[in-house]
Biotite code that builds the C-alpha atoms (Angstrom):
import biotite.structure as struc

atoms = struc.array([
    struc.Atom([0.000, 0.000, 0.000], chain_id="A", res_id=1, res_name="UNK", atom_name="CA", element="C"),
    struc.Atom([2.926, 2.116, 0.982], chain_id="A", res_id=2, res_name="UNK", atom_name="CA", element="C"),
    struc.Atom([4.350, 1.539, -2.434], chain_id="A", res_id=3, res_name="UNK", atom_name="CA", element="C"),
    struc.Atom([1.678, 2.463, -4.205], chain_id="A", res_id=4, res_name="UNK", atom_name="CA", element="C"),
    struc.Atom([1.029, 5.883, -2.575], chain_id="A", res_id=5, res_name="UNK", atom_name="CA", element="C"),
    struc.Atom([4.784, 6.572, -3.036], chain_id="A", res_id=6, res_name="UNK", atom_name="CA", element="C"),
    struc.Atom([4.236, 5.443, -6.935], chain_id="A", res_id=7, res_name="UNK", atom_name="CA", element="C"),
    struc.Atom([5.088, 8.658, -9.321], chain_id="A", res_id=8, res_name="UNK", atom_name="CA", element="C"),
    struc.Atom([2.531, 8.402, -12.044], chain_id="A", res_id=9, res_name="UNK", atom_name="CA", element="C"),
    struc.Atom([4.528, 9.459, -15.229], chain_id="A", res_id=10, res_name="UNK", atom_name="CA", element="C"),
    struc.Atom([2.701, 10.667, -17.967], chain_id="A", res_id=11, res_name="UNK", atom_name="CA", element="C"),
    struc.Atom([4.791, 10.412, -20.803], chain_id="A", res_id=12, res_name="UNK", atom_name="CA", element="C"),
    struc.Atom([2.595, 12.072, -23.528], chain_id="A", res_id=13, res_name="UNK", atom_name="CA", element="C"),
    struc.Atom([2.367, 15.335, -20.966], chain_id="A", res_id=14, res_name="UNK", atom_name="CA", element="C"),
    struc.Atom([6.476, 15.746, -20.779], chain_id="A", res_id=15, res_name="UNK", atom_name="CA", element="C"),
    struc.Atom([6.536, 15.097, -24.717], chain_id="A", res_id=16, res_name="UNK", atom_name="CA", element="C"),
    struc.Atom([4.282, 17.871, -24.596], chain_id="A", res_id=17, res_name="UNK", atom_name="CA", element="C"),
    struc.Atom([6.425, 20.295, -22.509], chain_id="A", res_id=18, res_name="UNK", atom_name="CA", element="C"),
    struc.Atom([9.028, 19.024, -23.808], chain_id="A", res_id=19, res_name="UNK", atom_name="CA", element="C"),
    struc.Atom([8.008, 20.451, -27.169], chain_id="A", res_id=20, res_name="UNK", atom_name="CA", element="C"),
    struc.Atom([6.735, 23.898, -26.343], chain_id="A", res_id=21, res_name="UNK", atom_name="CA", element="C"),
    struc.Atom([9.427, 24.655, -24.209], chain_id="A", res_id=22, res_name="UNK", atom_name="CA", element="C"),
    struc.Atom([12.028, 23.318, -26.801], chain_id="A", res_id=23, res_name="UNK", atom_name="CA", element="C"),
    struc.Atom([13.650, 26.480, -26.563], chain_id="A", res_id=24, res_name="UNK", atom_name="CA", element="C"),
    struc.Atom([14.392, 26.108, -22.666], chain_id="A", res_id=25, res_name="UNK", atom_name="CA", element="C"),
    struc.Atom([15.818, 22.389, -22.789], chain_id="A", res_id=26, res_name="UNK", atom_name="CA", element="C"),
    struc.Atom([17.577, 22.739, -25.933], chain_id="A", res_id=27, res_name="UNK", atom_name="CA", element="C"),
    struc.Atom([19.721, 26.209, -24.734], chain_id="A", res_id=28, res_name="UNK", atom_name="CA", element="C"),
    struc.Atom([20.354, 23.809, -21.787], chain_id="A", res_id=29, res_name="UNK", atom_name="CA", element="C"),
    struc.Atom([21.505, 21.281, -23.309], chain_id="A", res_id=30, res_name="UNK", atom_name="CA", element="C"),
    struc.Atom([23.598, 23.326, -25.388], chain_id="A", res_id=31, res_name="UNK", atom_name="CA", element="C"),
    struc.Atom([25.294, 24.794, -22.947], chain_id="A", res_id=32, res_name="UNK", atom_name="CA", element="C"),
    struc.Atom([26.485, 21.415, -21.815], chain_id="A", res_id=33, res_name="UNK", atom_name="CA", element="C"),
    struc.Atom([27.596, 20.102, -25.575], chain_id="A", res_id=34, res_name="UNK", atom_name="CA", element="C"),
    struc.Atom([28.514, 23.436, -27.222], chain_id="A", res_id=35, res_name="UNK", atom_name="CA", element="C"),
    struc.Atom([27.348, 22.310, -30.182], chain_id="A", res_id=36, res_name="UNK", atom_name="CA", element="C"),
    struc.Atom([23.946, 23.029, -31.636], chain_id="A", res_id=37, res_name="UNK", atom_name="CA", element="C"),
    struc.Atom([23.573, 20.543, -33.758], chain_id="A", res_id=38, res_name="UNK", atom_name="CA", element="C"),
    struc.Atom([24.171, 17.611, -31.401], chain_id="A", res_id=39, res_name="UNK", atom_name="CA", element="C"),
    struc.Atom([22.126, 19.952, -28.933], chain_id="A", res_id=40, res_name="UNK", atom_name="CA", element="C"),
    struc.Atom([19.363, 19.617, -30.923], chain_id="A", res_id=41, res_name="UNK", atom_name="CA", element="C"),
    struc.Atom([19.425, 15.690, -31.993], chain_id="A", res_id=42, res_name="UNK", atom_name="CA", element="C"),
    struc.Atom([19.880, 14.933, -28.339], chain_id="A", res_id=43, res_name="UNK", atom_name="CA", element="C"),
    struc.Atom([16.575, 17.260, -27.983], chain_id="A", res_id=44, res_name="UNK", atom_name="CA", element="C"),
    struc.Atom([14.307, 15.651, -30.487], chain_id="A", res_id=45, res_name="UNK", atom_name="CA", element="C"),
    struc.Atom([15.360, 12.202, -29.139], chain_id="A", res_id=46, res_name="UNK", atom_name="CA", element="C"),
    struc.Atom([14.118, 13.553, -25.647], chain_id="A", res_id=47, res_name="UNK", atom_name="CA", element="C"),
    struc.Atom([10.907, 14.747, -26.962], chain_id="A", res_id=48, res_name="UNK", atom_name="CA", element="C"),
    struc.Atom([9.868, 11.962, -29.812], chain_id="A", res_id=49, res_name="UNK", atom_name="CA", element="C"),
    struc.Atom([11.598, 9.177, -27.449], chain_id="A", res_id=50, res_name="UNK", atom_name="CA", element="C"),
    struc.Atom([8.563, 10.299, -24.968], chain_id="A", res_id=51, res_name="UNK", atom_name="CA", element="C"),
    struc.Atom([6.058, 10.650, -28.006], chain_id="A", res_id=52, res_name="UNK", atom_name="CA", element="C"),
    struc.Atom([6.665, 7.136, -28.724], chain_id="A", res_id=53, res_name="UNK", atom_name="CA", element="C"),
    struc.Atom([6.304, 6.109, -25.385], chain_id="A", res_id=54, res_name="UNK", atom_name="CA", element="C"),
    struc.Atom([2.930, 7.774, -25.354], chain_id="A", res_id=55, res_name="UNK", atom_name="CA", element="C"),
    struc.Atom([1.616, 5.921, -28.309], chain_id="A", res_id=56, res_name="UNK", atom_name="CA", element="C"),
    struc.Atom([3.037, 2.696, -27.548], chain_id="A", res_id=57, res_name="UNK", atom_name="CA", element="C"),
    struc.Atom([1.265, 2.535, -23.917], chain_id="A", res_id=58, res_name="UNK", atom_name="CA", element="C"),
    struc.Atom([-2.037, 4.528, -25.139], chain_id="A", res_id=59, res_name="UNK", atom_name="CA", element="C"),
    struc.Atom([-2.115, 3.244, -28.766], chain_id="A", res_id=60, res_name="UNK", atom_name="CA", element="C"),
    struc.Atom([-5.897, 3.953, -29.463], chain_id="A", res_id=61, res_name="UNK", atom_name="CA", element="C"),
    struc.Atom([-5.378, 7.537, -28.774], chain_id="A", res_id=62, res_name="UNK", atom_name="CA", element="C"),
    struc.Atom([-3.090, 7.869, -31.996], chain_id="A", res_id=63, res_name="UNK", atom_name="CA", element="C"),
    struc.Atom([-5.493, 9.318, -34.353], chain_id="A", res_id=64, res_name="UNK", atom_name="CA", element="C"),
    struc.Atom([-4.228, 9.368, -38.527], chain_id="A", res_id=65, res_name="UNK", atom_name="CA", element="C"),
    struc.Atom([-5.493, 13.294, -38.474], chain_id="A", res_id=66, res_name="UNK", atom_name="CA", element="C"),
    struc.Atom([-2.051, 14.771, -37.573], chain_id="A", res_id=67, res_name="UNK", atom_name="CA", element="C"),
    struc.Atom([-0.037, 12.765, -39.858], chain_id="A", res_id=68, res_name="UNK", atom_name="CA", element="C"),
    struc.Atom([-2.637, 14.033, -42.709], chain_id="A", res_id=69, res_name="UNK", atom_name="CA", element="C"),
    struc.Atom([-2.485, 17.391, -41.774], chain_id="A", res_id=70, res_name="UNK", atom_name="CA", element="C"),
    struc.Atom([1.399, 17.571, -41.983], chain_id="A", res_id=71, res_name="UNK", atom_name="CA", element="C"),
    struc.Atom([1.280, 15.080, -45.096], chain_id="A", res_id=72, res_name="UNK", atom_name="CA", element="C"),
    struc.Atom([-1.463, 17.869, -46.417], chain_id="A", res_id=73, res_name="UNK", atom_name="CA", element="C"),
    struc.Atom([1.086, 21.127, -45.458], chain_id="A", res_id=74, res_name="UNK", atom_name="CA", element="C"),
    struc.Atom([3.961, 19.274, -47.320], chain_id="A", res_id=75, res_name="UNK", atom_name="CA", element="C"),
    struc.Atom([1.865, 19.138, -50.635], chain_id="A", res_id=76, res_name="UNK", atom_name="CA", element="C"),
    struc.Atom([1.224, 22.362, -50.182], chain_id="A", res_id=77, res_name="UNK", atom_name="CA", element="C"),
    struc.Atom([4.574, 23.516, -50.314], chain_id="A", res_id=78, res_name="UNK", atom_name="CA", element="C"),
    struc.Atom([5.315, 21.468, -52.928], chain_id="A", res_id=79, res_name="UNK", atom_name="CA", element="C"),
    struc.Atom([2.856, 22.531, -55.456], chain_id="A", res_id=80, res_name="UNK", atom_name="CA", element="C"),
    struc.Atom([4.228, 26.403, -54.513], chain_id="A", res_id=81, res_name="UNK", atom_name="CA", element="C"),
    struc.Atom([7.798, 25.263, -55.081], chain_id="A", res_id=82, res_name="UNK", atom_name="CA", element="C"),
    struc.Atom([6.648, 23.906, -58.439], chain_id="A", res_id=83, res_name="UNK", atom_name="CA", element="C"),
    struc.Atom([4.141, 26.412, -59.408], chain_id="A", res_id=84, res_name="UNK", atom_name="CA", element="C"),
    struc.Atom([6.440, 29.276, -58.044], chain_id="A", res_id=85, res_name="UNK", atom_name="CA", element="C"),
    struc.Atom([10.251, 28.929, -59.434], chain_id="A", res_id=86, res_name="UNK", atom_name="CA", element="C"),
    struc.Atom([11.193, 32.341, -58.209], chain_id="A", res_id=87, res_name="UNK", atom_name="CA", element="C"),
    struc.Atom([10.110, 31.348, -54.158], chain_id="A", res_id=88, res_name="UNK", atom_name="CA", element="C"),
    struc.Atom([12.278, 28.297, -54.398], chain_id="A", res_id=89, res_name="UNK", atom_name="CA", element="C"),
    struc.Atom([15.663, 30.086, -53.349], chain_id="A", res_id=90, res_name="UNK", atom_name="CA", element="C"),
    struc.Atom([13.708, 31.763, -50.259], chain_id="A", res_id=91, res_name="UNK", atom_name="CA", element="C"),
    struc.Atom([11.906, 28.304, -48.876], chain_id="A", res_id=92, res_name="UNK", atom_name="CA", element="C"),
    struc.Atom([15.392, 25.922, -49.805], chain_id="A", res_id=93, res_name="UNK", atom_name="CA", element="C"),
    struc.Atom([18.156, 27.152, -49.652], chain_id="A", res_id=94, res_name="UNK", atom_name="CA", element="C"),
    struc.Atom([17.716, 31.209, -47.389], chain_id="A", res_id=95, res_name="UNK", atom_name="CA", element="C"),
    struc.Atom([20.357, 30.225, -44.418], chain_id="A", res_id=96, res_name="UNK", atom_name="CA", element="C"),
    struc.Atom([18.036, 33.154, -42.026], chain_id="A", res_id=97, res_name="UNK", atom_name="CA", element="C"),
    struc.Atom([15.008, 30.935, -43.200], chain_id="A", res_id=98, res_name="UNK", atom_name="CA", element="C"),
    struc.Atom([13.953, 28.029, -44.862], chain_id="A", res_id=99, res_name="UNK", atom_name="CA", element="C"),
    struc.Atom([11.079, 25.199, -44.426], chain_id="A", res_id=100, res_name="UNK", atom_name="CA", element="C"),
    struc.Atom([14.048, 23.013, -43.429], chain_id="A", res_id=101, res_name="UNK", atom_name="CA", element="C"),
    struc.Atom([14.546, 24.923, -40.012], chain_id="A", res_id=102, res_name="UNK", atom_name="CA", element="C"),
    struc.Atom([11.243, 27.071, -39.590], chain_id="A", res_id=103, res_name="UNK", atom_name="CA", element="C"),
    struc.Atom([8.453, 24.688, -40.891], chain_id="A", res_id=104, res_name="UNK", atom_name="CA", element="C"),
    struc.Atom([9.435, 20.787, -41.248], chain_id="A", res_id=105, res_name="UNK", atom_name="CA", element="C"),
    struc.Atom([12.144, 21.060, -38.635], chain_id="A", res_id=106, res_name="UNK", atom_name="CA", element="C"),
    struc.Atom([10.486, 18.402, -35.427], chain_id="A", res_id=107, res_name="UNK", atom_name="CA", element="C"),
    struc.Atom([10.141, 21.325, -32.795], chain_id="A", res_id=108, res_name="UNK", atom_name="CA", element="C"),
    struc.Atom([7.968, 23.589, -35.103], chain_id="A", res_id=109, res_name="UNK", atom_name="CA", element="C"),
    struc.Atom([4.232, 23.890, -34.977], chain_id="A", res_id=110, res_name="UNK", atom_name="CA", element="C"),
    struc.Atom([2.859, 21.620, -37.286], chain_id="A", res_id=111, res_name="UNK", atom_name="CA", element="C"),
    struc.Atom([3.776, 18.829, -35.521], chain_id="A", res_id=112, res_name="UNK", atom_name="CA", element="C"),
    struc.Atom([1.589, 20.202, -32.437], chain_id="A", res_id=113, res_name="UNK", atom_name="CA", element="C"),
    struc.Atom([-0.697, 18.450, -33.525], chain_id="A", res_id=114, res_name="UNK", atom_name="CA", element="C"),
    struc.Atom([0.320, 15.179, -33.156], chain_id="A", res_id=115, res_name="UNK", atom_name="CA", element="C"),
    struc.Atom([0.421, 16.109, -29.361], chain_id="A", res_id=116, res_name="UNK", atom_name="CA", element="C"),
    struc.Atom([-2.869, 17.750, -28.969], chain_id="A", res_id=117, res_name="UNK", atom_name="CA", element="C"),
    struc.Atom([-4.972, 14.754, -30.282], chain_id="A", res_id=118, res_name="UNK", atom_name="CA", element="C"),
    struc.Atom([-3.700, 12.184, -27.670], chain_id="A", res_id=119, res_name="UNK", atom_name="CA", element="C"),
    struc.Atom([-5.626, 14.336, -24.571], chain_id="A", res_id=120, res_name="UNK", atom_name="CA", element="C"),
    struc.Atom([-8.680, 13.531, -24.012], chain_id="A", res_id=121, res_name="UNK", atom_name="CA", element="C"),
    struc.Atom([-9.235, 15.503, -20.889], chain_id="A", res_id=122, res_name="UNK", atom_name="CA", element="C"),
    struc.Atom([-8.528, 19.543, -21.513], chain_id="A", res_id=123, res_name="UNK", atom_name="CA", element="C"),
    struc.Atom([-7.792, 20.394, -18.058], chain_id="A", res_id=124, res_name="UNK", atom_name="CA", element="C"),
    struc.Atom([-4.930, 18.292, -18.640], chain_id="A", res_id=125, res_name="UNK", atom_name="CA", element="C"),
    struc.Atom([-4.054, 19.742, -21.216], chain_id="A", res_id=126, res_name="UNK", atom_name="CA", element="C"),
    struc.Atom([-4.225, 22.897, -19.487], chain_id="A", res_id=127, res_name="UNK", atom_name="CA", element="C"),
    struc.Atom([-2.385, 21.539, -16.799], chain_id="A", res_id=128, res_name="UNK", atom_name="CA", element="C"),
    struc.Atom([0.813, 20.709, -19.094], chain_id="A", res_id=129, res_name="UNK", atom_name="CA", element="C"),
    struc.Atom([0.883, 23.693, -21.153], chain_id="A", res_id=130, res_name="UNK", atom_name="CA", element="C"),
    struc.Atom([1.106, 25.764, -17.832], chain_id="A", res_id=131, res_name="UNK", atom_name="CA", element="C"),
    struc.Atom([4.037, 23.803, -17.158], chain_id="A", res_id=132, res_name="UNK", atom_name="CA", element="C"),
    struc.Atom([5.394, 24.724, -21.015], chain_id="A", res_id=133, res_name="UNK", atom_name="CA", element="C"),
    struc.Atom([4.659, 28.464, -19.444], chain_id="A", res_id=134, res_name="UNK", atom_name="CA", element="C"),
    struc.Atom([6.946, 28.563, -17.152], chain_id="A", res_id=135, res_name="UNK", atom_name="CA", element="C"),
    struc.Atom([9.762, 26.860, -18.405], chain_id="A", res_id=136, res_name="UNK", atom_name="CA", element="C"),
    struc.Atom([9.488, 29.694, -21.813], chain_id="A", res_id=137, res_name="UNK", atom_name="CA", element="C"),
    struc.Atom([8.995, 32.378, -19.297], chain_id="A", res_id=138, res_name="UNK", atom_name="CA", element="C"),
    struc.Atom([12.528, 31.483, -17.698], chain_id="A", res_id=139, res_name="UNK", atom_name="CA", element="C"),
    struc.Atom([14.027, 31.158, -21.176], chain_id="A", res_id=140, res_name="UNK", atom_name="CA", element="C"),
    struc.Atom([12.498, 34.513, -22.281], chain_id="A", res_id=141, res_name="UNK", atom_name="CA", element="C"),
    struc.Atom([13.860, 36.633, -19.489], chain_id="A", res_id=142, res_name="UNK", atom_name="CA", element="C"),
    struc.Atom([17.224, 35.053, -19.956], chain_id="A", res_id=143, res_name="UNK", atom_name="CA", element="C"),
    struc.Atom([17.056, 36.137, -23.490], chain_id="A", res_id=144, res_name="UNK", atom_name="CA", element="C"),
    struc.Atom([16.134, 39.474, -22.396], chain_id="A", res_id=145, res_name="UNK", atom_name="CA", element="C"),
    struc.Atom([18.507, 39.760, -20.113], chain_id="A", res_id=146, res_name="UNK", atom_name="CA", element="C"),
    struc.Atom([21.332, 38.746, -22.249], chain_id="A", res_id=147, res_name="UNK", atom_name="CA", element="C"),
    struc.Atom([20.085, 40.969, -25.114], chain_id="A", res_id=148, res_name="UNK", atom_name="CA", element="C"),
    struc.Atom([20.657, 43.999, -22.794], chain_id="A", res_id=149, res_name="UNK", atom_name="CA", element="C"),
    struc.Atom([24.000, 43.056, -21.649], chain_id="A", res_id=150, res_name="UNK", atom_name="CA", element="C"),
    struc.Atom([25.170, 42.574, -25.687], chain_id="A", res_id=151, res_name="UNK", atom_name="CA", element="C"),
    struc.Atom([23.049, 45.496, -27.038], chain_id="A", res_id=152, res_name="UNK", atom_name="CA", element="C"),
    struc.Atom([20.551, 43.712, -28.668], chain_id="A", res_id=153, res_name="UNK", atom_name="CA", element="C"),
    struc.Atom([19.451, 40.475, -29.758], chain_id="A", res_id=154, res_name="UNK", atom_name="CA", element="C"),
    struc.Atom([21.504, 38.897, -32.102], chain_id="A", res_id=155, res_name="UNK", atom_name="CA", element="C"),
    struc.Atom([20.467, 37.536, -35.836], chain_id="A", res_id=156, res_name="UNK", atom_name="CA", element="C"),
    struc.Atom([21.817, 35.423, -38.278], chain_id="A", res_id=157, res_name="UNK", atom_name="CA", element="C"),
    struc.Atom([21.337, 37.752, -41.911], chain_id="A", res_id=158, res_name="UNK", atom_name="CA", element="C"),
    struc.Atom([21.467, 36.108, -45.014], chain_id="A", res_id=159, res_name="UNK", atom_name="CA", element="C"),
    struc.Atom([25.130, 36.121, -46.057], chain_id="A", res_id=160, res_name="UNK", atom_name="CA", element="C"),
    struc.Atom([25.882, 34.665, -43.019], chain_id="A", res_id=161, res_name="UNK", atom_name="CA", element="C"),
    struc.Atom([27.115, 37.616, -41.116], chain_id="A", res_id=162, res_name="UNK", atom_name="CA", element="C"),
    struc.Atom([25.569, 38.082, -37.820], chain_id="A", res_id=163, res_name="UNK", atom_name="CA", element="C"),
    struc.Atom([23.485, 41.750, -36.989], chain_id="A", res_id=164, res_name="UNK", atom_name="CA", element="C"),
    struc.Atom([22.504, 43.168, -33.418], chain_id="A", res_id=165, res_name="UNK", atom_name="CA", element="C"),
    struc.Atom([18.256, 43.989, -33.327], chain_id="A", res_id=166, res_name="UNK", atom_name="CA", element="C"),
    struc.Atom([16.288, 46.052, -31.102], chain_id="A", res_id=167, res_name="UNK", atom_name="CA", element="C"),
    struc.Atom([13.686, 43.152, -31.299], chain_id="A", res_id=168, res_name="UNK", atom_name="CA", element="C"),
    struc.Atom([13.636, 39.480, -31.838], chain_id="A", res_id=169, res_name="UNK", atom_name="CA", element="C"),
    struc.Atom([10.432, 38.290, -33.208], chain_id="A", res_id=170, res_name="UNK", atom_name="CA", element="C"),
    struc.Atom([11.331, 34.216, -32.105], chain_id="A", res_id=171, res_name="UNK", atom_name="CA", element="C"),
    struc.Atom([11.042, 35.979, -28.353], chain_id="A", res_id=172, res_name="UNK", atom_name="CA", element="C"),
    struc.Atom([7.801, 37.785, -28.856], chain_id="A", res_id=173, res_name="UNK", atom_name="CA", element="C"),
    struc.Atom([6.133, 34.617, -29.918], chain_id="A", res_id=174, res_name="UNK", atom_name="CA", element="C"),
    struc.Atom([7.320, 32.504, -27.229], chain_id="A", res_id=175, res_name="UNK", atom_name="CA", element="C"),
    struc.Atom([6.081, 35.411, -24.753], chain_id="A", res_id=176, res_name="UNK", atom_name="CA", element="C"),
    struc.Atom([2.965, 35.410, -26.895], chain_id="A", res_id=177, res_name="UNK", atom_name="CA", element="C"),
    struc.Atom([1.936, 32.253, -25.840], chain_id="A", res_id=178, res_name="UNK", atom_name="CA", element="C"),
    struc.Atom([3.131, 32.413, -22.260], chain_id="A", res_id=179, res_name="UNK", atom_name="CA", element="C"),
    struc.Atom([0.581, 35.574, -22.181], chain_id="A", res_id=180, res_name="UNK", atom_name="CA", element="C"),
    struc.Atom([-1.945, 33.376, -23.406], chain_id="A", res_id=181, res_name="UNK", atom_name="CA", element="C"),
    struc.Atom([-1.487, 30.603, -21.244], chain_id="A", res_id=182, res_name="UNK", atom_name="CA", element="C"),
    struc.Atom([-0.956, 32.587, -18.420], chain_id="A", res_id=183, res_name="UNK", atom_name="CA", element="C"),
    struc.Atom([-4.322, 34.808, -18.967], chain_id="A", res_id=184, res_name="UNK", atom_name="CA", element="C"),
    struc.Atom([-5.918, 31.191, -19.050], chain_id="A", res_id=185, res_name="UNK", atom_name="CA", element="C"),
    struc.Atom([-4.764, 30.449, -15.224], chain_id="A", res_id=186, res_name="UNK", atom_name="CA", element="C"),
    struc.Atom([-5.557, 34.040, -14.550], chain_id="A", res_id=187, res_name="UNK", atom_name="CA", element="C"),
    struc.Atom([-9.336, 33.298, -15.333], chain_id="A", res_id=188, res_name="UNK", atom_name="CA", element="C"),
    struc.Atom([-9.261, 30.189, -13.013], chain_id="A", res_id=189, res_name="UNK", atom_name="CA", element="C"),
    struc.Atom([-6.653, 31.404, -10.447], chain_id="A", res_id=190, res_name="UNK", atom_name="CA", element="C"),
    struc.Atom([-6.562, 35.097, -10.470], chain_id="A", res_id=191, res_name="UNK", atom_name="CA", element="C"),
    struc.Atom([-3.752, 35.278, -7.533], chain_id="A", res_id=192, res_name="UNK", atom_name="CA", element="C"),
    struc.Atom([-1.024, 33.368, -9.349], chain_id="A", res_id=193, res_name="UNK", atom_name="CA", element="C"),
    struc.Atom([-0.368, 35.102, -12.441], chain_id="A", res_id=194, res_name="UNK", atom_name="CA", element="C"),
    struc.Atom([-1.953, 39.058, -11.236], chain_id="A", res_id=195, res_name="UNK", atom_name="CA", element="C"),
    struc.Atom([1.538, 39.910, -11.465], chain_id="A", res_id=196, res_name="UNK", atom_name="CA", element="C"),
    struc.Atom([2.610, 38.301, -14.570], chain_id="A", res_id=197, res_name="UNK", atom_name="CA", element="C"),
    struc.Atom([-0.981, 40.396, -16.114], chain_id="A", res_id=198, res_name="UNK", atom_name="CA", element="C"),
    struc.Atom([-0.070, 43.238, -14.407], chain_id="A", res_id=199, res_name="UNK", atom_name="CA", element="C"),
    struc.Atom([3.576, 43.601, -16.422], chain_id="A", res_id=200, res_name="UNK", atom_name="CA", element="C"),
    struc.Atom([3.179, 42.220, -19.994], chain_id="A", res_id=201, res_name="UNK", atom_name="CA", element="C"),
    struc.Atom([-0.695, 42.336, -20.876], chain_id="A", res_id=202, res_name="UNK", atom_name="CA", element="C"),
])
């Protein structure tokens, strides 16, 4: 009895799931322990999918054929306008600042969200984890705020390669985007946590 009530229940779908919003967080981690960014981000995506897998080989009837089709369905889509389009084929190939390679089909981007959403069947849960996703991004944004003051600026890779110092950082003001939304979610159930959080960014 002892042993059960000591039992961690591990839900291995709900850390994919953080996993994957707060890529960010665990990958600039991991980084910093590698300094490399491309075996940062392998080790990463094993992480996350290793726990997707997990999730669908223990819950198997929740893996629903609708998120495969809708990033089967996106892919054709960019096909057709790499093959009706010749002159955007040099911006979604082969642009090192961006590409499909690294800002659409890339594991961590959000097309393959869905493949996470459909395996919850309960919403709070779902609530539950992307609060978690909240913080972690929140921790990861004010780092990246905080170093951006100490350089100057946030720093972007232009396309020739050369590196430029910004006044903004667009990647940053998504990732708070969501936190705001997440967080004005738990404001609406539990105003006292996240007053100050409203208070400051919305």
């Amino acid at each position: 009895m002892l042993q059960q009530s000591l039992r961690i229940r591990v839900s291995y779908i709900g850390l994919a799931l953080i996993l994957f919003y707060a890529y960010d967080f665990f990958y600039s981690v991991i980084e910093k322990g590698v300094s490399n960014e491309f075996i940062a981000k392998v080790i990463t995506l094993l992480i996350l999918y290793t726990f997707y897998l997990i999730a669908c080989l223990k819950s198997p009837q929740k893996v629903y054929s609708a998120g495969f089709i809708i990033i089967i369905v996106s892919a054709l889509l960019f096909f057709f306008t790499y093959w009706l389009y010749p002159e955007y084929r040099r911006a979604m190939i082969s642009m090192p600042s961006w590409n499909i390679w690294k800002s659409v089909f890339t594991f961590s981007s959000g097309i393959f969200a869905c493949l996470f959403f459909q395996m919850f069947d309960d919403p709070n849960k779902l609530r539950k984890y992307l609060k978690y996703s909240g913080y972690f991004l929140f921790i990861w944004s004010a780092f990246r705020i905080r170093t951006a003051i100490t350089r100057g600026g946030f720093l972007r890779s232009m396309e020739n390669g050369l590196l430029s110092t910004n006044t903004y950082d667009m990647a940053l003001g998504y990732r708070l985007l969501f936190v705001s939304l997440i967080f004005a979610i738990e404001f609406q159930k539990e105003k006292k946590l996240y007053a100050i959080y409203m208070q400051l960014f919305l």
